[in-house]
C-alpha positions as a Markdown table, in Angstrom:
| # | Residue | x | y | z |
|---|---|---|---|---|
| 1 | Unk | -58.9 | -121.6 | 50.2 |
| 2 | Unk | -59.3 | -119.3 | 47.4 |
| 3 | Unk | -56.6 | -116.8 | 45.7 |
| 4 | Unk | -57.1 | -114.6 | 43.0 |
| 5 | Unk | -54.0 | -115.7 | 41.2 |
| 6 | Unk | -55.8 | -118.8 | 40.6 |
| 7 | Unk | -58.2 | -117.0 | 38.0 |
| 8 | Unk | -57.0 | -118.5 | 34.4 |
| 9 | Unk | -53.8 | -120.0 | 35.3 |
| 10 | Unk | -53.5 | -123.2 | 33.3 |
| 11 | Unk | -53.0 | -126.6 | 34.7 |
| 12 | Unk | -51.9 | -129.5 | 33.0 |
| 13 | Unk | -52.5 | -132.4 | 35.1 |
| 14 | Unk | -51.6 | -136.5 | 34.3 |
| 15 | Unk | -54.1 | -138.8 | 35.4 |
| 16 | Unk | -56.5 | -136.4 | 35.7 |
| 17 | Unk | -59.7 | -138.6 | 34.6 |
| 18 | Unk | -60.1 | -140.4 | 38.5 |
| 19 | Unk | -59.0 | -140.5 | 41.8 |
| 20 | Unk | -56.6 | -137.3 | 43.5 |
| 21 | Unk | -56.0 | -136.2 | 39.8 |
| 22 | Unk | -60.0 | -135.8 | 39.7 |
| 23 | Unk | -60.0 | -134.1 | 42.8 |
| 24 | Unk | -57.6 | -131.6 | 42.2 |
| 25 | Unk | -58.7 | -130.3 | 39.1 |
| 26 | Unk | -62.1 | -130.0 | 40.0 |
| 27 | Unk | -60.6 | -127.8 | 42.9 |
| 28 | Unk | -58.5 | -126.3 | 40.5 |
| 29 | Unk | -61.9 | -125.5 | 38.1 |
| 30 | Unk | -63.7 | -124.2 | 40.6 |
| 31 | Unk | -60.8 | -121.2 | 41.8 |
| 32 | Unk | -61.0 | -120.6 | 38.3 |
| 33 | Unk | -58.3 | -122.4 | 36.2 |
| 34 | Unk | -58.2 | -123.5 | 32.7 |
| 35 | Unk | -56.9 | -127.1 | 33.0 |
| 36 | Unk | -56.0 | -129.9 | 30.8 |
| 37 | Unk | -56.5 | -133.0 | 31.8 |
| 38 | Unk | -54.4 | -136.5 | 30.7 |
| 39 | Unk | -55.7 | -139.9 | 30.6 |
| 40 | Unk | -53.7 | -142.8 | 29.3 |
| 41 | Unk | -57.0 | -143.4 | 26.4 |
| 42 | Unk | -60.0 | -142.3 | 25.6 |
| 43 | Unk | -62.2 | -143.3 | 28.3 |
| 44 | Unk | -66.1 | -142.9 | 29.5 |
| 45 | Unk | -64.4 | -141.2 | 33.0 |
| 46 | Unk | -61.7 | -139.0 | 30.9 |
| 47 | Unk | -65.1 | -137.8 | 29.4 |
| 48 | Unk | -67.4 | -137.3 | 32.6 |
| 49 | Unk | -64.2 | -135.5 | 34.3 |
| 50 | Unk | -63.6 | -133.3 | 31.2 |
| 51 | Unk | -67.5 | -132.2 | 31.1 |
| 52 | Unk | -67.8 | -132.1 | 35.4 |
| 53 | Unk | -65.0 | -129.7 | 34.8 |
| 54 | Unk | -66.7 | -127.5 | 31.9 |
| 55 | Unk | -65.9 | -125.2 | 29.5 |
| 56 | Unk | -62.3 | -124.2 | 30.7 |
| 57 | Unk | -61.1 | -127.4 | 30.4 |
| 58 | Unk | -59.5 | -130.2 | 27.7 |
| 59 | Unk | -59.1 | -133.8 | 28.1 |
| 60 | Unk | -55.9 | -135.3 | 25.8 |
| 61 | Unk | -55.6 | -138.4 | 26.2 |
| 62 | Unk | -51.7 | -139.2 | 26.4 |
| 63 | Unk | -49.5 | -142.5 | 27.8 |
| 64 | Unk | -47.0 | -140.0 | 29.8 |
| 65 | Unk | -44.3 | -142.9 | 29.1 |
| 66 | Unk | -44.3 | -142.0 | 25.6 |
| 67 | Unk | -42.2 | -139.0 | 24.8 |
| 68 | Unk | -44.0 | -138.1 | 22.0 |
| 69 | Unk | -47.1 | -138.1 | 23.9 |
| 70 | Unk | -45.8 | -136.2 | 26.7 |
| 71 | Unk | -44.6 | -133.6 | 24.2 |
| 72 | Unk | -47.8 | -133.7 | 22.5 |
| 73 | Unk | -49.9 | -133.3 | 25.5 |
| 74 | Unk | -47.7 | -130.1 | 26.7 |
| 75 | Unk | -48.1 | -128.6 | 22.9 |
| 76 | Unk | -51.8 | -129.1 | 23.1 |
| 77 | Unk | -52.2 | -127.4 | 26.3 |
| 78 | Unk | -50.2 | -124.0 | 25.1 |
| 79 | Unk | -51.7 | -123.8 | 21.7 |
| 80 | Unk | -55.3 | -124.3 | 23.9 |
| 81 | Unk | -54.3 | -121.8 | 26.3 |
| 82 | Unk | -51.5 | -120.1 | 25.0 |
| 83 | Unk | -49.3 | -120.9 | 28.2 |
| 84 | Unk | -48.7 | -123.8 | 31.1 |
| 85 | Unk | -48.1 | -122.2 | 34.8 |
| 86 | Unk | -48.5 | -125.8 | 36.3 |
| 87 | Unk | -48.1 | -128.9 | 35.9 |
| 88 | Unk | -48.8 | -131.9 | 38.3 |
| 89 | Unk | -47.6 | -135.5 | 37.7 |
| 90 | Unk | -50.0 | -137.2 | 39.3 |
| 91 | Unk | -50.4 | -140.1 | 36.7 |
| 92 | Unk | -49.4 | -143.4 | 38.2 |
| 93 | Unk | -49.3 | -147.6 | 38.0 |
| 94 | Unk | -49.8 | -149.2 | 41.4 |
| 95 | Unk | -49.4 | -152.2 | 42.8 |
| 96 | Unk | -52.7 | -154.5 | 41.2 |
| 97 | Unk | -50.8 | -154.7 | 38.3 |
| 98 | Unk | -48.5 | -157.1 | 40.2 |
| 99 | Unk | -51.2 | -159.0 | 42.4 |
| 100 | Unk | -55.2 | -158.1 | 42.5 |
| 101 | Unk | -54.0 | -159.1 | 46.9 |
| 102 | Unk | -51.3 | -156.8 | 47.0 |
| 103 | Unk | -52.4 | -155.5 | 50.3 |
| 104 | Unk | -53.5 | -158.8 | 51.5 |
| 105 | Unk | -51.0 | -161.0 | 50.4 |
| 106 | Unk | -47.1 | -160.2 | 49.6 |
| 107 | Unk | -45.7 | -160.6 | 46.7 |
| 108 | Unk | -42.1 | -161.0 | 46.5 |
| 109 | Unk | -40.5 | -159.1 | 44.1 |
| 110 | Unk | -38.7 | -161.9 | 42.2 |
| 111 | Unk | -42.5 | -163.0 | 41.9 |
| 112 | Unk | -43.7 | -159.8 | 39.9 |
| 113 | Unk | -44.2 | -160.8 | 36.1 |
| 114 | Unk | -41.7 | -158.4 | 34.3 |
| 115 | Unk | -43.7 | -157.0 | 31.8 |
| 116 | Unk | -45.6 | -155.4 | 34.9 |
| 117 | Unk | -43.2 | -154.2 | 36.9 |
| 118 | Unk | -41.5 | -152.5 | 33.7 |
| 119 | Unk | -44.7 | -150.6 | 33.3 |
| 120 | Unk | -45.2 | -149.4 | 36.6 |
| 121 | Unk | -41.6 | -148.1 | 36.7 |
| 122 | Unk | -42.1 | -146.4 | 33.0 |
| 123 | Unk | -44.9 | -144.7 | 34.3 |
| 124 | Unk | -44.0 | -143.4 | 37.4 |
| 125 | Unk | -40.6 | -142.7 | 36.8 |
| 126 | Unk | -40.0 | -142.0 | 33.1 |
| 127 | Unk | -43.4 | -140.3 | 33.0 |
| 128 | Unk | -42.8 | -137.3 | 35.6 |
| 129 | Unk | -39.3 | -136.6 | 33.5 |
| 130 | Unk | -40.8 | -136.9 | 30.4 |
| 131 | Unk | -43.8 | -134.8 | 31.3 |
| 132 | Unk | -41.6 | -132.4 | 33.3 |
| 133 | Unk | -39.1 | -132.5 | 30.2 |
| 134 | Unk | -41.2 | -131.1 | 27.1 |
| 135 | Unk | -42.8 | -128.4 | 30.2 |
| 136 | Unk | -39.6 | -127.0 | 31.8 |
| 137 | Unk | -38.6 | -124.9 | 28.5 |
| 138 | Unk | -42.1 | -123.1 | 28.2 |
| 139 | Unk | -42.2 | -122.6 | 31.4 |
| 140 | Unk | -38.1 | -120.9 | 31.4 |
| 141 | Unk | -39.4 | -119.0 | 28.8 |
| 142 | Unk | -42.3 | -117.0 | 30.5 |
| 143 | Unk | -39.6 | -116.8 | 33.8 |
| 144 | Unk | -43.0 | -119.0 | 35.8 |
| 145 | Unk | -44.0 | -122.0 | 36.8 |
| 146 | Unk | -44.8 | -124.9 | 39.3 |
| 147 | Unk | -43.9 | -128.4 | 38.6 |
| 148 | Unk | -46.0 | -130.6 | 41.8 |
| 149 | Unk | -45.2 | -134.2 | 41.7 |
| 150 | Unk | -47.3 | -136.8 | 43.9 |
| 151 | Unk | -45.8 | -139.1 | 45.9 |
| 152 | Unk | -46.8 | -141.3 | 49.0 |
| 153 | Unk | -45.7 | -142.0 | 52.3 |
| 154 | Unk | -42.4 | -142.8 | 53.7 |
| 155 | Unk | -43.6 | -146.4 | 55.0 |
| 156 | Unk | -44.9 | -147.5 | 51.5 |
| 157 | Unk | -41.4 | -146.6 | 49.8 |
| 158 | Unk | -39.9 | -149.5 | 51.6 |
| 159 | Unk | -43.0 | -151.6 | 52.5 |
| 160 | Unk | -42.8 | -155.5 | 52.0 |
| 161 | Unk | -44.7 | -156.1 | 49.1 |
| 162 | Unk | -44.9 | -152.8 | 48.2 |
| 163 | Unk | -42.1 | -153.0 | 45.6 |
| 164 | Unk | -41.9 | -152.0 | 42.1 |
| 165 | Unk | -44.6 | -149.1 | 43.2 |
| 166 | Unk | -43.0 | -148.0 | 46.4 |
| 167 | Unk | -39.4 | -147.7 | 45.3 |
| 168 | Unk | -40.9 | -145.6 | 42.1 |
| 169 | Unk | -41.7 | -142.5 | 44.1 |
| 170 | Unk | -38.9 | -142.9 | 46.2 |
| 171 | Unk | -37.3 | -142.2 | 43.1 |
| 172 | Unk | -40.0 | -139.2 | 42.3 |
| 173 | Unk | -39.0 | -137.3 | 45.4 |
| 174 | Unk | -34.9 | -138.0 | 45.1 |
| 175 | Unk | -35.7 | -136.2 | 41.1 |
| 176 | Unk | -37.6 | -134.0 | 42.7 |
| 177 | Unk | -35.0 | -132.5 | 44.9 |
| 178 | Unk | -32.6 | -132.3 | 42.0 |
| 179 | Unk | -35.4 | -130.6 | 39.6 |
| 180 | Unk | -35.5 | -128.2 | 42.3 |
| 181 | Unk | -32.2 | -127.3 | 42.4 |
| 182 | Unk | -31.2 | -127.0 | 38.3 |
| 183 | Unk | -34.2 | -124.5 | 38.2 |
| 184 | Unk | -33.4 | -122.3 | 41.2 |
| 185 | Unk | -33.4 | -118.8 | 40.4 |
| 186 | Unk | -35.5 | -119.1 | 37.6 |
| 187 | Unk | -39.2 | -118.8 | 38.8 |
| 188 | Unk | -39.9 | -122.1 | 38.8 |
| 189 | Unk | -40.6 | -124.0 | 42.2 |
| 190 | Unk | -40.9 | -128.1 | 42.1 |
| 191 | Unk | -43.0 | -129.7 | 45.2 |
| 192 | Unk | -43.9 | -133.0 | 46.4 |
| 193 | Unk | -47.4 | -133.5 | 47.3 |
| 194 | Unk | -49.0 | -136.5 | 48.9 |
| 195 | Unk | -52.4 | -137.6 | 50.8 |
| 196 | Unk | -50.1 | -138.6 | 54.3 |
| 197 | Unk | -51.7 | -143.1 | 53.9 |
| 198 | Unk | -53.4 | -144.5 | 51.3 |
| 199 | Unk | -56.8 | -143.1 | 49.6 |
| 200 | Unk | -60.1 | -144.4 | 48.3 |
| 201 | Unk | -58.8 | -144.9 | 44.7 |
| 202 | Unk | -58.6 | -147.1 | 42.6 |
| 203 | Unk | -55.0 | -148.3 | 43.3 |
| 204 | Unk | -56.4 | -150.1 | 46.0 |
| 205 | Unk | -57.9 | -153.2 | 45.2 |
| 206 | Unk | -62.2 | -152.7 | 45.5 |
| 207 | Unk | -63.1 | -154.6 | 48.9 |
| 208 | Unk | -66.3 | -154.0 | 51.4 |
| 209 | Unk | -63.7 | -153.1 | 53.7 |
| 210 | Unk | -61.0 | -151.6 | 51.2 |
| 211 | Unk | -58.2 | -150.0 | 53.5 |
| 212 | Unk | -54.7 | -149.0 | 53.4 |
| 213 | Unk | -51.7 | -151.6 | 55.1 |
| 214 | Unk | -52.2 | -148.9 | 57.8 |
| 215 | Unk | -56.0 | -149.3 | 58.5 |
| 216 | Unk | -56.9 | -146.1 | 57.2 |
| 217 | Unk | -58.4 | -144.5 | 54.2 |
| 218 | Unk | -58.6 | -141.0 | 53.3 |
| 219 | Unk | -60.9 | -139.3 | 50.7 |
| 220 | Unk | -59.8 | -138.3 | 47.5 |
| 221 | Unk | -60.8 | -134.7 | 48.4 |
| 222 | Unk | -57.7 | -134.5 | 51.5 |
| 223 | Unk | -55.7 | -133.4 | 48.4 |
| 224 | Unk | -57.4 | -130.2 | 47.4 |
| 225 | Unk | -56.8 | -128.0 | 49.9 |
| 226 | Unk | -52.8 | -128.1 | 49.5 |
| 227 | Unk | -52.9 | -128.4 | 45.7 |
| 228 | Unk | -54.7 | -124.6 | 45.1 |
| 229 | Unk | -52.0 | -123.4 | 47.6 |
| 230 | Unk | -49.2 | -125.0 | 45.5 |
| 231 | Unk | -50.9 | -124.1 | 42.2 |
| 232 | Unk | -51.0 | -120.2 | 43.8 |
| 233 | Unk | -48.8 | -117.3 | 44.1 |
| 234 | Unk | -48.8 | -118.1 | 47.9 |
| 235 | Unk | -46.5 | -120.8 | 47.6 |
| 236 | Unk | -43.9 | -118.7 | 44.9 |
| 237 | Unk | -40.4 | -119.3 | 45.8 |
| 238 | Unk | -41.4 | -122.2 | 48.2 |
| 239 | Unk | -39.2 | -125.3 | 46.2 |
| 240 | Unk | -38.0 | -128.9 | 47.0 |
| 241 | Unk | -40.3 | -129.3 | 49.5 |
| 242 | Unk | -42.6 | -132.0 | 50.5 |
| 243 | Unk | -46.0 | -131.5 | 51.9 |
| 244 | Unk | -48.5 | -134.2 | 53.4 |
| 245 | Unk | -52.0 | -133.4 | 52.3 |
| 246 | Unk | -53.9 | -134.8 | 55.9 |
| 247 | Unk | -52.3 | -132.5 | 57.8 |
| 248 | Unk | -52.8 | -129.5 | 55.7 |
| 249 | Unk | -54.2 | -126.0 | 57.6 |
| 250 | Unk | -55.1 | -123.4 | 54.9 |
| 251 | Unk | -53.8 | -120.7 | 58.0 |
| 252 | Unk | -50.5 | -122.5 | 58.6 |
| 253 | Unk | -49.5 | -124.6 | 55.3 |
| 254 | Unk | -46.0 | -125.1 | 57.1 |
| 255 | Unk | -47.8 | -127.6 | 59.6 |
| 256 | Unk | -47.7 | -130.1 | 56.5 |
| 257 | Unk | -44.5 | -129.5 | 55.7 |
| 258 | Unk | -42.3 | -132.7 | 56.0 |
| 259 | Unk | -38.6 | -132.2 | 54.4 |
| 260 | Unk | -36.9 | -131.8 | 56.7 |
| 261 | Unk | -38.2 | -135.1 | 59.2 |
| 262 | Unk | -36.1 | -138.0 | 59.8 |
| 263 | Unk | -36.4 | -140.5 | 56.6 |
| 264 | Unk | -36.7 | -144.7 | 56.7 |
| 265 | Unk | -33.1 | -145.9 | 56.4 |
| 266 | Unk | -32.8 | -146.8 | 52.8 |
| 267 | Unk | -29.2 | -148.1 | 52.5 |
């Protein structure tokens, strides 16, 4: 899928040095976008990513749990560029900072070391808002914009074991729906993304026979497709949505669309 509104719209995307944040800005690169890409330091794949990516691109590295890194990594990408059409929070703790057999083995929750679970929750929750925070006004201004935040699938939100990570995008996708609404009316459409079961990244464990608690694992690449539609004017005015990247049809993007399907009971 290619669109011509792609052509120098700038990207700002967390995480972008590995995994789906790799994937989608190398999508994004090749349709044509400037991006800027965060990692939480300076890193030997922050730097392969940023020079894979080439010329209209920036890698800043940035801890989105700080606020004054957040800020700073939204000012960089507007004094770059001279704007920000989209961002995408895709930057993320998982579960191996809890247990290296996460998907193995269990771990209660009252078993997680604190320290850890607090940084997975700063990350994935604090880090979208934060991120999302110092963006929203530039974007007002120019009356544009498209916040996309990755999530993951129902099952893992409430998953034994699967807890401080699952219950973090849980929270993601409740923001998201309110994100959506406060900007309504104002040009600026908020989405969830997310691959539809776990990927081949490296919040999995590395294993001869790595897979997800559901047997599967999808590529990286499932998420480009459906990330240069929501990056695209073809999705304007589409907002609080929720899309599931592995069943994504470039002719029929409404086939992925999962909003509106019967949730897991969580209270």
């Amino acid at each position: 899928m290619s669109d011509a509104s792609l052509q120098g719209r700038v990207v700002l995307i967390t995480g972008g040095s590995r995994g789906l944040g790799r994937e989608m800005a190398l999508a994004l690169a090749d349709a044509g976008a400037k991006l800027a890409i965060t990692g939480a330091a300076p890193s030997d794949a922050l730097a392969a990513t940023l020079q894979a990516l080439g010329p209209g691109a920036i890698a800043i590295p940035a801890d989105v749990s700080d606020p004054d890194a957040a800020a700073a990594a939204v000012a960089k990408t507007i004094s770059t560029f001279g704007r920000l059409d989209v961002l995408i929070n895709n930057a993320g703790l998982g579960m191996r900072l809890i247990s290296e057999t996460f998907n193995t083995k269990a771990t209660k929750f009252w078993e997680a070391a604190p320290d850890a679970w607090a940084r997975i929750v700063d990350t994935n929750v604090n880090g979208p808002f934060l991120m999302t925070r110092a963006a929203v006004p530039h974007m007002l201004a120019q009356g544009f914009g498209k916040i996309i935040n990755i999530s993951t699938s129902d099952q893992t939100m409430v998953r034994q074991g699967y807890a401080p990570y699952g219950p973090t995008k849980a929270f993601l996708e409740a923001a998201s729906r309110v994100w959506a609404a406060d900007l309504a009316g104002t040009g600026i459409d908020v989405n969830v993304l997310l691959p539809g079961g776990a990927a081949d990244t490296d919040l999995l464990p590395p294993s001869p026979n790595k897979k997800g608690a559901d047997g599967n694992l999808l590529p990286p690449s499932v998420m480009r497709a459906p990330t240069l539609w929501l990056a695209s004017d073809a999705s304007n005015g589409i907002t609080g949505a929720r899309y599931i990247a592995r069943f994504w049809q470039d002719d029929n993007p409404d086939v992925a669309r999962d909003d509106t399907a019967e949730k897991p009971r969580i209270m």
